[in-house]
C-alpha positions in Angstrom: 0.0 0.0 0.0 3.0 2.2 0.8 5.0 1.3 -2.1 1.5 2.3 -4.6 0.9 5.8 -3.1 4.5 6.3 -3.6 4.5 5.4 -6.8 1.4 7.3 -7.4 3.1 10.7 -6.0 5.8 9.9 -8.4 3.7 9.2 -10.9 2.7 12.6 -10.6 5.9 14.6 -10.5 6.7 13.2 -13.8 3.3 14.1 -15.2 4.2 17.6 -14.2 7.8 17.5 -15.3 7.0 15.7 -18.5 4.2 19.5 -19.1 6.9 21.4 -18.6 9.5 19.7 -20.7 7.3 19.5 -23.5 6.2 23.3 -23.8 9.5 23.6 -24.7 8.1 22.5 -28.0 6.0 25.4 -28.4 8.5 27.8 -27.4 10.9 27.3 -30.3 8.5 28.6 -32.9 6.9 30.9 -30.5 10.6 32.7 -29.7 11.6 32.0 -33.0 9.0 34.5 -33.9 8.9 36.5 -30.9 13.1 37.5 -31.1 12.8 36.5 -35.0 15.5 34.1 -35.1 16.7 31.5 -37.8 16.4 27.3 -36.5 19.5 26.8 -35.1 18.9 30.5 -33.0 15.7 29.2 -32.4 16.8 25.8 -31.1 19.3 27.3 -28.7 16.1 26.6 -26.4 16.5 22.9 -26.2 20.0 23.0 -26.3 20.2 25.0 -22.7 17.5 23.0 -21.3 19.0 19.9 -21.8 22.7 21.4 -21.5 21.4 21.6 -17.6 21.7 17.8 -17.7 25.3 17.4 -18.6 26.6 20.2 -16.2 24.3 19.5 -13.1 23.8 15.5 -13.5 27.3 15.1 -12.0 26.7 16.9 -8.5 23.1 15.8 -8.7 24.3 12.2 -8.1 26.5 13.9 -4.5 23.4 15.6 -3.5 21.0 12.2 -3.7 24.1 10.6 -2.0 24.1 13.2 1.1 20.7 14.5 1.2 18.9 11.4 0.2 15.8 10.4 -2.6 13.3 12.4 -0.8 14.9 15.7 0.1 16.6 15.6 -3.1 13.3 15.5 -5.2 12.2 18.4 -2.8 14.8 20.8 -3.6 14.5 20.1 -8.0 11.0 20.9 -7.4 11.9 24.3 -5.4 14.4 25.2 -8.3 12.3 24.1 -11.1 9.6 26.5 -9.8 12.6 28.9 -9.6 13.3 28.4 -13.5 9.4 29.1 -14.0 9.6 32.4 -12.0 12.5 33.6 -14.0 10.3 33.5 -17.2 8.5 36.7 -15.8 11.5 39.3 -16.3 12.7 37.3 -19.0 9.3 38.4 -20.6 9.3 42.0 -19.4 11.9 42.9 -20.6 12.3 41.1 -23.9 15.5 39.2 -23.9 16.2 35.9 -25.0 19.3 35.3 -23.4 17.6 35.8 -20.1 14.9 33.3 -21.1 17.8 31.1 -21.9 19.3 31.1 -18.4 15.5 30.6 -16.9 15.3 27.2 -19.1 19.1 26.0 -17.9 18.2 26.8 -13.9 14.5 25.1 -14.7 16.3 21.8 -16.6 18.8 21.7 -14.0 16.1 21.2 -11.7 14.5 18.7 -13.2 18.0 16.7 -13.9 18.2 16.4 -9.9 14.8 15.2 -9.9 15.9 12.6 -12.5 18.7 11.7 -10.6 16.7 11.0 -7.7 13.2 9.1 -8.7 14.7 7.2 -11.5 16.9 4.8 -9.4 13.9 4.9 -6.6 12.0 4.0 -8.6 13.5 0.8 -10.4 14.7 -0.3 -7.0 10.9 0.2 -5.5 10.5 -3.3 -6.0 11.9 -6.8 -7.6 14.5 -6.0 -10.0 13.2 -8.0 -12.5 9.9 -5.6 -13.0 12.0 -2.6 -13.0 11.9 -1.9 -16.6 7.9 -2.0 -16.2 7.5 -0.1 -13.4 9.3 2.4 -14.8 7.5 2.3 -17.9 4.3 2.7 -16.4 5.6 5.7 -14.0 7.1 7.3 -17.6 3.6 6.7 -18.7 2.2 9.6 -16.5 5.3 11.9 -17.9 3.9 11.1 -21.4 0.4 12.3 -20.5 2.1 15.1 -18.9 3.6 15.9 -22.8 0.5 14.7 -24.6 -1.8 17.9 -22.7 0.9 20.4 -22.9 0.5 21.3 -26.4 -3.1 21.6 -26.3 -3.2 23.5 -23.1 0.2 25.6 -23.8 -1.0 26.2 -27.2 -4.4 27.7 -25.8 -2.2 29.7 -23.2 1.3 30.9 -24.9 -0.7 31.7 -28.9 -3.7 33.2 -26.9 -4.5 36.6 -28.8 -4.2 39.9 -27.1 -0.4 39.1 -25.9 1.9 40.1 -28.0 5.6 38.4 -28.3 7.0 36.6 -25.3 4.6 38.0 -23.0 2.2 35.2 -23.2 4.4 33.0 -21.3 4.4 34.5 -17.7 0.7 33.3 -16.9 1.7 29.8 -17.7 5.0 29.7 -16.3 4.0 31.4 -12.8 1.4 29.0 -12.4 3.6 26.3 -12.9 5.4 27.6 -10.6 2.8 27.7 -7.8 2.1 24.1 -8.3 5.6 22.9 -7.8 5.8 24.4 -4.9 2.7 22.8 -3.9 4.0 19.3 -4.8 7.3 19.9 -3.2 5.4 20.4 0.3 3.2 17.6 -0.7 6.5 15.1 -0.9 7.9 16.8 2.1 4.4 15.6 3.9 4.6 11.9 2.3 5.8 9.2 3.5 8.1 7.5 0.9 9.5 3.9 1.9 13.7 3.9 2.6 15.5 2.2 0.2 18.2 0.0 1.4 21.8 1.5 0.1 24.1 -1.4 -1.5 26.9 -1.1 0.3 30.0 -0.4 -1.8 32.9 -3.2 -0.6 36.5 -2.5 -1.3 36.0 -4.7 -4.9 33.0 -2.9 -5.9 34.3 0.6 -4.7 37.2 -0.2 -7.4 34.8 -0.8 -10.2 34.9 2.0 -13.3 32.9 2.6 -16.1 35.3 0.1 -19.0 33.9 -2.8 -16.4 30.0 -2.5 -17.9 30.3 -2.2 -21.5 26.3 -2.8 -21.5 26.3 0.8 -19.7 28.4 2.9 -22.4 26.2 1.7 -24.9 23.2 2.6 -22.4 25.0 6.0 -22.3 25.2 6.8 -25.6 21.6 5.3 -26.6 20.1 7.7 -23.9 22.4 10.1 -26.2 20.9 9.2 -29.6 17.3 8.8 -28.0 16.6 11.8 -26.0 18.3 13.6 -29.1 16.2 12.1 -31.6 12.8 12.4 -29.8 13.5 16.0 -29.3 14.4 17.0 -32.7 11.4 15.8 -33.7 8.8 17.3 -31.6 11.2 20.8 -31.6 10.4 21.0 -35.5 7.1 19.8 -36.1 5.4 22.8 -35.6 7.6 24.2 -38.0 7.6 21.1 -40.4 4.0 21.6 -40.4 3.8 26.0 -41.5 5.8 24.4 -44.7 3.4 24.6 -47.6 3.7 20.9 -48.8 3.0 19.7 -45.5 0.0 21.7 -45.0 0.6 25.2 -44.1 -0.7 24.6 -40.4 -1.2 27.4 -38.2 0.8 27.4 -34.5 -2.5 26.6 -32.9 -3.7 23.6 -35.2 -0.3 21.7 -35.1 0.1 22.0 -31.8 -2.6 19.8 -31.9 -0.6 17.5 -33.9 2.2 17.6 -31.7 0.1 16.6 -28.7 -0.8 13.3 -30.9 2.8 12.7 -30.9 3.0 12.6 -27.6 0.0 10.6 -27.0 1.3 8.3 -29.1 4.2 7.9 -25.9 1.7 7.5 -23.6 -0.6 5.0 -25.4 3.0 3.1 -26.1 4.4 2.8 -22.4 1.1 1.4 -21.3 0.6 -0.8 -23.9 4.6 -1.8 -23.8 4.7 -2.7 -20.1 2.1 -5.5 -21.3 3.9 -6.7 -24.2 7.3 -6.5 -22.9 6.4 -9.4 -20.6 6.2 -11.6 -23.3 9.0 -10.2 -25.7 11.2 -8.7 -23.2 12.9 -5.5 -22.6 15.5 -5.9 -25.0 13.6 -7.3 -28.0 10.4 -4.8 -27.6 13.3 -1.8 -27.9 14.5 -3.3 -31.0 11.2 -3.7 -32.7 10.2 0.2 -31.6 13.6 1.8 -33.0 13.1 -0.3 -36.6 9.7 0.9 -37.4 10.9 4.3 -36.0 13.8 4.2 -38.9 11.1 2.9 -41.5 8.7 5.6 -40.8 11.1 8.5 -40.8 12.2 7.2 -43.9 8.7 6.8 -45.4 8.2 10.2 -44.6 10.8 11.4 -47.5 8.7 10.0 -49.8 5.2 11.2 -49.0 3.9 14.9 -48.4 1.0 16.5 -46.2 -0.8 14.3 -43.5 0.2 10.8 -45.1 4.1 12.1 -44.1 3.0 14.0 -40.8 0.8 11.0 -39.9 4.5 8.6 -40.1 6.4 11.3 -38.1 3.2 11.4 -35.6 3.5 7.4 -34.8 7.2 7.8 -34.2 5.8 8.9 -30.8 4.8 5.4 -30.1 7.8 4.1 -31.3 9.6 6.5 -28.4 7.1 5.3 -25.6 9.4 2.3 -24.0 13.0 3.7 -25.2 13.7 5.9 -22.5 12.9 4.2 -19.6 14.0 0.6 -20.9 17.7 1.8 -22.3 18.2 3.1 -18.5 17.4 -0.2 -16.9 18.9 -2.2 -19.2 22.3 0.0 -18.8 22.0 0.2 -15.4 21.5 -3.9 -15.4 24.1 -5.9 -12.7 26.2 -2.5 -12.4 25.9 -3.0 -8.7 27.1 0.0 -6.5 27.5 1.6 -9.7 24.5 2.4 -10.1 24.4 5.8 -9.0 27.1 6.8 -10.9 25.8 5.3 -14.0 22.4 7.0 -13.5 24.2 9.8 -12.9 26.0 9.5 -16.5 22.7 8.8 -18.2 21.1 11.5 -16.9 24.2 13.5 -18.2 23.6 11.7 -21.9 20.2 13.5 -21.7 22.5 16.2 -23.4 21.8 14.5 -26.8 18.8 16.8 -26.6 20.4 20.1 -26.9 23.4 18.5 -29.5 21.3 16.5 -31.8 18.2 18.9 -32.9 21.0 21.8 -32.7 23.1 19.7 -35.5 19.1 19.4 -36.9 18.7 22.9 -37.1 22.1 23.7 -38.9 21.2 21.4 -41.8 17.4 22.9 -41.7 19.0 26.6 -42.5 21.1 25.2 -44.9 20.4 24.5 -48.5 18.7 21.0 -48.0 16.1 22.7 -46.2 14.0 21.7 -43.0 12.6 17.9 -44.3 16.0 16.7 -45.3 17.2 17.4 -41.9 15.1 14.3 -40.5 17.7 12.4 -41.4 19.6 13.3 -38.1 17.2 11.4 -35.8 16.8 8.4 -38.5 20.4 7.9 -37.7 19.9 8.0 -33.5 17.2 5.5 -34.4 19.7 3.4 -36.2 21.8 3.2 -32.9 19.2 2.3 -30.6 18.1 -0.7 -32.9 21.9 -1.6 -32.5 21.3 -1.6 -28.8 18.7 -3.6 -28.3 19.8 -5.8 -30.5 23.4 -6.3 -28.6 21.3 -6.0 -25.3 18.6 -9.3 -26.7 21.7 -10.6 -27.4 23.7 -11.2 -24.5 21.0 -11.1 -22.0 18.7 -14.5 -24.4 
């Protein structure tokens, strides 16, 4: 009973995280018109959100280690409403690099809070249901990303706002609410998980030992990257005339299909995984993920949106199944190594920058899909190697 309303309070906190992280996708065309900037300007956004990872992942990992799960998902929430707050001057006074600096202290937040409930989470129970528990926890951060862009869209392009202006009512009362969710943790009681203890053997372990978790690494890389470049662009893939000429308001209705798509997928994986297995189900997801990003090269309007769109059920299981298979028999490793996949969460601000330097180039936005087609080609790799040595 105490391990379900702890899962259910985390359940929430990555519904809320999962809202936040995704209005990032409406903020790259909304400050891309707002400060007029090209798509790699533009995408400077998601590169200092998920910069925060890589720099603060690190010392996250010392923090959980001193301060513990709880009080470490209680200060990220604090700082994450923090990063919200700083949206209002950013606004005000009309400067980007400020609103830059808000989304790095608000992302570094949310890396702590990574840091901490991952690893709680998969060790909430048998180790052998990890991956599904996870899944089904990620499942709430999906619907989290699936309203977003209908609500954010209703909120940020409301008329009578003008520029980046529109942002400070959502932000502020994002704000309010973590706040109210980090005294709502500080008032739960969340079980203790039992430490491994490191022995002198263990304590002498380095990362060359788990070869299963540098590949982990780099998937959370390619994956994270390639999900993001996506979502950061479709909006914009969707204004282009042969793809339908959308307005801001009616793709981000699209968008939020893509992200349904994620949340339909990680509760229907956690089923099917049972059967296939962790491994094999992230194979299958990351080939149909190349085929339809490839398909979409060949077909124009809602026939190539509509292959992009189910990409989002391809992401559902990836995330959450490449971090428990890396972290898999790492031992007292393992808060180190979720440390250093939280830190891979960089592949978000590298890969859909690299995205938008080919979009402004000559080969034009569409072409430049062929960034996360490649990141999907690495995680079928993964899972494969993974199905491999683990059947």
């Amino acid at each position: 009973m105490v391990q379900t309303r702890a899962l259910g309070l985390l359940s929430f906190l990555f519904f809320t995280f999962g809202f936040i992280t995704c209005l990032n996708d409406l903020l790259v065309p909304h400050l891309k018109n707002s400060f007029e900037l090209s798509y790699t300007g533009s995408i400077l956004v998601q590169f200092c959100f998920f910069t925060a990872y890589f720099v603060i992942s690190p010392p996250s990992g010392k923090i959980v280690e001193k301060i513990g799960y709880k009080r470490g998902m209680i200060v990220a929430l604090l700082i994450i409403a923090v990063g919200c707050l700083l949206f209002v001057p950013a606004a005000k006074i009309h400067s980007f690099n400020l609103f830059l600096f808000a989304l790095f202290v608000l992302a570094g937040g949310i890396a702590l809070l990574q840091v901490a409930a991952n690893p709680y989470i998969a060790r909430l129970g048998a180790p052998e249901t990890a991956s599904r528990r996870l899944t089904l926890v990620q499942a709430f951060n999906s619907l989290g990303t699936a309203v977003a862009p209908l609500l954010g869209a209703a909120l940020i392009f409301r008329a009578g706002f003008s520029g980046a202006e529109s942002v400070v009512g959502p932000y502020t009362g994002l704000a309010v609410v973590l706040v109210l969710l980090a005294v709502g943790v500080h008032f739960t009681h969340l079980p203790d998980i039992e430490e491994e203890k490191e022995e002198a053997g263990a304590a002498a372990g380095k990362l060359s030992d788990y070869p299963h978790l540098i590949l982990g690494i780099l998937g959370i890389f390619f994956y994270v990257g390639s999900e993001v470049a996506i979502g950061s662009f479709l909006v914009s893939l969707m204004n282009l005339p042969e793809m339908g000429g959308m307005h801001e308001v009616e793709a981000a209705k699209y968008v939020a299909l893509y992200w349904t798509g994620a949340m339909i997928g990680r509760f229907a994986g956690s089923a099917y995984m049972q059967k296939l297995g962790p491994a094999r189900t992230l194979f299958y997801h990351a080939i149909v993920a190349v085929f339809l990003i490839g398909a979409s090269f060949f077909l124009t309007g809602l026939n190539a949106l509509a292959c992009l769109l189910f990409i989002g059920y391809c992401n559902s299981i990836m995330f959450p199944t490449i971090f428990t298979q890396a972290l898999d028999g790492v031992g007292s490793y393992t808060k180190k190594g979720s440390a250093l996949l939280c830190m891979a969460i960089v592949g978000g601000a590298l890969v859909p920058l690299l995205q938008g330097a080919i979009a402004d180039s000559s080969v034009g936005l569409r072409t430049s899909y062929l960034v996360p087609l490649v990141g999907y080609v690495y995680i079928a790799y993964f899972g494969w190697y993974r199905a491999r040595k683990v059947n």
